[in-house]
C-alpha positions in Angstrom: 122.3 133.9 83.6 119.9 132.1 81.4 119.7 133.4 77.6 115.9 133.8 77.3 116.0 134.3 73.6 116.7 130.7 73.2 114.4 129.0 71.6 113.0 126.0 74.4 113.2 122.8 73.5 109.7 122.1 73.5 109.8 118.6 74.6 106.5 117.0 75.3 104.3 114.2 77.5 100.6 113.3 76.7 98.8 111.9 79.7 95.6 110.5 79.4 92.7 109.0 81.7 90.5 106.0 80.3 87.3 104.7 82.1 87.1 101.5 82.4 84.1 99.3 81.4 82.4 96.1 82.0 82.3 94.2 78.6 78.7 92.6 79.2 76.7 95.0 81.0 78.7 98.1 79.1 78.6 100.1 82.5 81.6 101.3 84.3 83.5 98.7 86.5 82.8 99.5 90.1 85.3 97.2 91.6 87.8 95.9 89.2 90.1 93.4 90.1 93.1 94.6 92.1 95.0 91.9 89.4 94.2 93.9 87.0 96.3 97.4 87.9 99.1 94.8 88.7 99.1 93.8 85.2 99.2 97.1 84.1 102.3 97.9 86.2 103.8 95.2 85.4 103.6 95.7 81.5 104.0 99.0 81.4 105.8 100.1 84.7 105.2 103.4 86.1 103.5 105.1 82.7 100.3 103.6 83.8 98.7 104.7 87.4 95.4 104.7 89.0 93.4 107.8 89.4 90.9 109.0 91.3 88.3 106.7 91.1 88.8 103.1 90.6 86.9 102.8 87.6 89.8 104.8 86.1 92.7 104.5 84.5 95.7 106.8 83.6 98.9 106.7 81.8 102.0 108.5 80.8 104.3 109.1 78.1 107.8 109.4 79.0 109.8 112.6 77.7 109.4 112.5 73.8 111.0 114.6 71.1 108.9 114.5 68.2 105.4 113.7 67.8 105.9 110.1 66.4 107.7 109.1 69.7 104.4 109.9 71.8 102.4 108.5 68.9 103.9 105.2 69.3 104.1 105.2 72.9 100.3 106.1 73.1 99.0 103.2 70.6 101.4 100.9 73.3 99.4 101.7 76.3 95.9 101.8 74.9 96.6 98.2 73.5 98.6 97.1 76.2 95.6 98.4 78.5 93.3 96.9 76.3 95.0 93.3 76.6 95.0 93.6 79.9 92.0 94.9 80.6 90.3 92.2 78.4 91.6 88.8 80.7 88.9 90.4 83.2 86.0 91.3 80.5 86.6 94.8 81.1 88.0 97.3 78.6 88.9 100.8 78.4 87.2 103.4 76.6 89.1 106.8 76.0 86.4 109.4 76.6 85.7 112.1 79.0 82.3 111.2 80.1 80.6 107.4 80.2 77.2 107.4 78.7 74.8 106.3 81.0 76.8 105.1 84.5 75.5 106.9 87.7 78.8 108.9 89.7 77.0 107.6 93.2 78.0 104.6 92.6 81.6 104.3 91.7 84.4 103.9 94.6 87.7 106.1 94.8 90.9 104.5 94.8 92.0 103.6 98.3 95.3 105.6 98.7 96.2 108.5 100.8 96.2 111.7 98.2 92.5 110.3 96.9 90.9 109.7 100.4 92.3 113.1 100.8 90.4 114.7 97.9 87.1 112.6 99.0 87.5 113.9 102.3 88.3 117.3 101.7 85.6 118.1 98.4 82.6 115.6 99.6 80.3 115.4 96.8 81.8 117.8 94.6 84.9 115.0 94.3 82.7 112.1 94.3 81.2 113.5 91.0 84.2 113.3 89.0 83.4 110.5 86.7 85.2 112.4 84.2 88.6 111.8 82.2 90.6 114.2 80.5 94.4 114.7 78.8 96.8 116.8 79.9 99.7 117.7 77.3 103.3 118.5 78.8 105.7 121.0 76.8 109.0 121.9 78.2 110.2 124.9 78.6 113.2 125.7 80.8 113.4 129.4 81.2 111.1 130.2 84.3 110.3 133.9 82.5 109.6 132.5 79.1 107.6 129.8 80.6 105.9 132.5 82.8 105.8 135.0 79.5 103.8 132.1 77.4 101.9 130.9 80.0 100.2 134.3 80.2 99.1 134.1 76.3 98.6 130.7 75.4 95.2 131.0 77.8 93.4 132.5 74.3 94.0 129.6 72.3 92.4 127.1 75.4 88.8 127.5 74.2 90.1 126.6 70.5 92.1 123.2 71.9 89.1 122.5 73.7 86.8 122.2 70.7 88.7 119.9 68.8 89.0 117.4 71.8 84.9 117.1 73.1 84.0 113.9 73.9 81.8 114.3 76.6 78.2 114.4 75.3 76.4 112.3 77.6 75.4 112.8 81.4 73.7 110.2 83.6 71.8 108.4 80.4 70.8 111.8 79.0 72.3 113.6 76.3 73.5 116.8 78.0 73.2 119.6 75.4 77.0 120.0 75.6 79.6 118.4 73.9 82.0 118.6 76.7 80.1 118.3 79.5 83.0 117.3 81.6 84.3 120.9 82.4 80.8 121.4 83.9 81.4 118.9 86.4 85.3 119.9 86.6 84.4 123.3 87.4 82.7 122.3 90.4 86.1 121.8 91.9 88.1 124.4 93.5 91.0 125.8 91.6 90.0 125.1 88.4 88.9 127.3 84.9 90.6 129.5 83.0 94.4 130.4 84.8 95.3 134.1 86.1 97.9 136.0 84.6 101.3 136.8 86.5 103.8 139.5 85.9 106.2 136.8 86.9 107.5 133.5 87.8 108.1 134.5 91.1 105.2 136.3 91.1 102.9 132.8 90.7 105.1 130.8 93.2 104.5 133.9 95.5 100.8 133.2 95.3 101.0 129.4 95.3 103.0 129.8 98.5 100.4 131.6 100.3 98.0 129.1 99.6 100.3 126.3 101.1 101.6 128.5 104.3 97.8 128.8 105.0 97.5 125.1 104.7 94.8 125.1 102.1 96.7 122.7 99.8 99.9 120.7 99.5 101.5 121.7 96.9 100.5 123.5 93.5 99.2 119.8 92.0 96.4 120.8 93.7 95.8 123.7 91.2 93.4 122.2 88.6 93.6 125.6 85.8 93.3 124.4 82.2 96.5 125.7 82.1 99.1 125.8 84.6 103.1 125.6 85.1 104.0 122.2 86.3 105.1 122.0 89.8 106.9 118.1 89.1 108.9 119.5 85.8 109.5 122.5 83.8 107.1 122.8 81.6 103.5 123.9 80.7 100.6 121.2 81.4 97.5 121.9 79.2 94.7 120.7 81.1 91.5 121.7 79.3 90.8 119.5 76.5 88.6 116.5 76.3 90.2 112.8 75.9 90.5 111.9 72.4 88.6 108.7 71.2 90.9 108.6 68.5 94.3 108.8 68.7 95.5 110.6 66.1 93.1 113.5 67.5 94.6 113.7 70.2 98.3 113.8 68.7 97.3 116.8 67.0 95.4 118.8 69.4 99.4 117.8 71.2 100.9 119.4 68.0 98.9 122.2 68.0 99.7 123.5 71.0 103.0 122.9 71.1 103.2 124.8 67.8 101.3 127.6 69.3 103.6 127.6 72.0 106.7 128.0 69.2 104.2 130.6 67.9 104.4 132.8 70.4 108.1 132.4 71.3 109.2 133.6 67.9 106.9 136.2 69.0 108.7 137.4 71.9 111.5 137.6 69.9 111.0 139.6 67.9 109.7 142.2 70.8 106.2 141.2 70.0 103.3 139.1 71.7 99.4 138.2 71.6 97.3 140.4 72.4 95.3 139.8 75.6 91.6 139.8 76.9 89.6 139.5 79.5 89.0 136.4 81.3 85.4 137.4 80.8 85.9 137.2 77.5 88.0 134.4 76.7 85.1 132.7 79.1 83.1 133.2 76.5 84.9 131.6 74.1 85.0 128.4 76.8 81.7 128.3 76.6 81.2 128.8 73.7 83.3 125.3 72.6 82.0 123.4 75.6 78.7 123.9 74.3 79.4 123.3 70.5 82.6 122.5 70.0 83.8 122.4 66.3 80.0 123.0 64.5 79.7 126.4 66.5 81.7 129.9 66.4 84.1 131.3 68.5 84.9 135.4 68.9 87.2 137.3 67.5 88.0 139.7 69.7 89.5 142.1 67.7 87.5 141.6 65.1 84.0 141.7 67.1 82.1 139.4 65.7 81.7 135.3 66.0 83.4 133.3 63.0 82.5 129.9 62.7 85.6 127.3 63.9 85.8 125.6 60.6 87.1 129.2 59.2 89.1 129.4 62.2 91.0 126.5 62.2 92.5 127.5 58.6 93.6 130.6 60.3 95.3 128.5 63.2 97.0 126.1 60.4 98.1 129.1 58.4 99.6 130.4 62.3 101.7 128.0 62.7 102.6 126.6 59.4 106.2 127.5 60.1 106.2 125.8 63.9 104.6 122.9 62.3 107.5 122.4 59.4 109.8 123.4 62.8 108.8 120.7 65.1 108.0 118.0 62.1 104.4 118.3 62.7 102.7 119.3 59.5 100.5 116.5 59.0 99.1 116.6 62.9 98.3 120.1 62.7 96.5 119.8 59.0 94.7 117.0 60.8 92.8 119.3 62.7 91.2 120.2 59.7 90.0 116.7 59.4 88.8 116.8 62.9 86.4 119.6 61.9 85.0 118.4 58.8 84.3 115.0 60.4 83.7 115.4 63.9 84.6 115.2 67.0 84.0 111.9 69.1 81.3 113.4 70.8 79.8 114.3 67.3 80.0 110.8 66.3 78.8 109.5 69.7 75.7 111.4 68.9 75.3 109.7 65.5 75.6 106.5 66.9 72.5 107.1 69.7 70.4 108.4 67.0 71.0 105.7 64.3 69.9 103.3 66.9 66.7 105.6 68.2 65.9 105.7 64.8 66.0 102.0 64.3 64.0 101.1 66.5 65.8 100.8 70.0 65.2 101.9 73.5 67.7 104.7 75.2 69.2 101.9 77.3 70.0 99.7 74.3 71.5 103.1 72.3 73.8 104.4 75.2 75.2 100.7 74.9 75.9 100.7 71.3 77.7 103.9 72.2 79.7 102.2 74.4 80.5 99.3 72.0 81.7 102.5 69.7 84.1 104.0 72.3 85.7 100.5 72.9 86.1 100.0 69.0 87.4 103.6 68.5 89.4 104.0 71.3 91.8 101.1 69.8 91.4 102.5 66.1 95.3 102.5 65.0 96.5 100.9 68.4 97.2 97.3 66.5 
């Protein structure tokens, strides 16, 4: 019998998806060179994969202990794509959304699971020019994993703001500042996750779904949350893919603090309190559309408090996770994230510096490309 008072090991992966552009015309590269993915296997083995469409590009950190492990490994494979990337005159760009490229005109990846998806979703799937990172924490006990995977769904719409980076649509600014769960939530499968009494309970229900030949296997649930069906852990879906990469090391911390947070919780025979899905949709919402300028509700308070006085609240949280898992200075950077912006804040700024000096929308949504390609490598040297 496992001991479920035992405090996981809390283990984590980042994954993250890069688009992939043409240096000269800035748009996305249709039809990169096959040579190119070779490269990248070569160099970096199986942490780097293609996705969906071919104009994509994912990797994955191997199982890391501590934050700086995944922060080195991450600066390796955005540089190491970048080097690559750059004997084609292509680079990548880590953000969830590319300015200006049209989705009918990119290709999916010719391999069996992706002619699947085409196949099986139509258009919804053919509009998924859209990029995100998934954060992997292990926890070994199915009930605990089961027990936090019911309450970390609350703190989703809070991880979310802190990541946008999706401001643009088709050449238009979109109104959002992740506009990339709009698209996502197209798909099947996908939002906020339901709550289970039980581990067995969710592999009841994923079961069903597979008997009935729906889907394959539970990869083919797309929650913002959900238990991993590969490993044993909890795969954060929802956030945005961080320009920066020190952004997106400490949305990592964060959550894995959180998910300390609410183990010392349990126990000590306590846990969060939970909400609606109606509500807590809100909340999505609510950071999809402003991310880290607007509010978020507290619930129990009833009334909308503005994230930069939230975020203090979420730092003061998990102070003692943070000191825990060696972690303080990711989670204080959230802070920093907030009073400077997220990338889609600054990918705003950039369009409108160049509207206001003068240049068309075409030449602007380029100079916002040249600012992904320069941020995305910021500390990657």
């Amino acid at each position: 019998m496992t001991d479920n008072r035992q405090e996981p090991e809390l283990t984590m992966g980042i994954e993250e998806e890069y688009l992939l552009v043409d240096k000269d015309t800035r748009d996305l590269a249709v039809d990169p060179p096959a040579d190119f993915m070779e490269d990248c296997k070569r160099l970096l083995g199986d942490h780097v994969m293609p996705e969906f469409l071919r104009c994509q590009v994912e990797v994955g950190t191997p199982v890391c202990a501590t934050i700086d492990e995944a922060r080195v490994q991450l600066q390796h494979f955005r540089a190491t794509v970048a080097s690559a990337a750059d004997a084609y005159g292509l680079a990548p760009i880590a953000c969830s959304t590319h300015p200006f490229a049209k989705w009918d005109r990119q290709q999916n990846t010719d391999k069996e699971r992706y002619n699947e998806l085409a196949q099986d979703l139509q258009v919804v799937a053919r509009r998924m020019v859209i990029c995100g990172m998934h954060v992997h924490i292990g926890i070994e006990d199915r009930a605990v994993r089961n027990d936090l995977f019911n309450q970390l769904t609350y703190f989703l719409p809070h991880l979310l703001a802190l990541s946008t980076s999706s401001p643009f649509w088709q050449g238009r600014k979109s109104g959002l500042k992740s506009y990339r769960l709009s698209v996502f939530d197209e798909m099947p499968r996908t939002g906020l996750p339901y709550s289970f009494d039980s581990a067995d309970e969710y592999r009841r229900t994923i079961d069903t779904l597979v008997k009935a030949g729906v889907i394959d296997d539970a990869t083919k649930v797309w929650w913002d949350l959900r238990p991993s069906d590969r490993y044993p852990t909890l795969e954060m879906r929802i956030t945005d893919v961080c320009t920066r990469v020190e952004d997106a090391l400490a949305i990592a911390s964060m959550y894995r603090c959180l998910a300390r947070m609410l183990f010392r919780l349990r126990v000590a025979n306590q846990r969060w309190r939970t909400y609606s899905h109606f509500l807590i949709n809100e909340n999505r919402w609510l950071a999809q559309r402003h991310g880290v300028e607007g509010k978020l509700i507290d619930f129990g308070a009833g009334t909308a408090i503005a994230y930069s006085e939230l975020i203090e609240e979420l730092i003061e949280l998990v102070a003692e996770d943070a000191k825990a898992l060696d972690c303080v200075d990711e989670v204080q950077h959230c802070r920093k994230i907030v009073q400077h912006g997220t990338s889609a804040e600054r990918q705003l700024a950039v369009f409108d510096q160049a509207k206001d000096a003068g240049h068309d929308d075409k030449t602007a949504l380029k100079k916002v490309v040249d600012h992904l390609i320069t941020e995305t490598l910021e500390g990657c040297s």
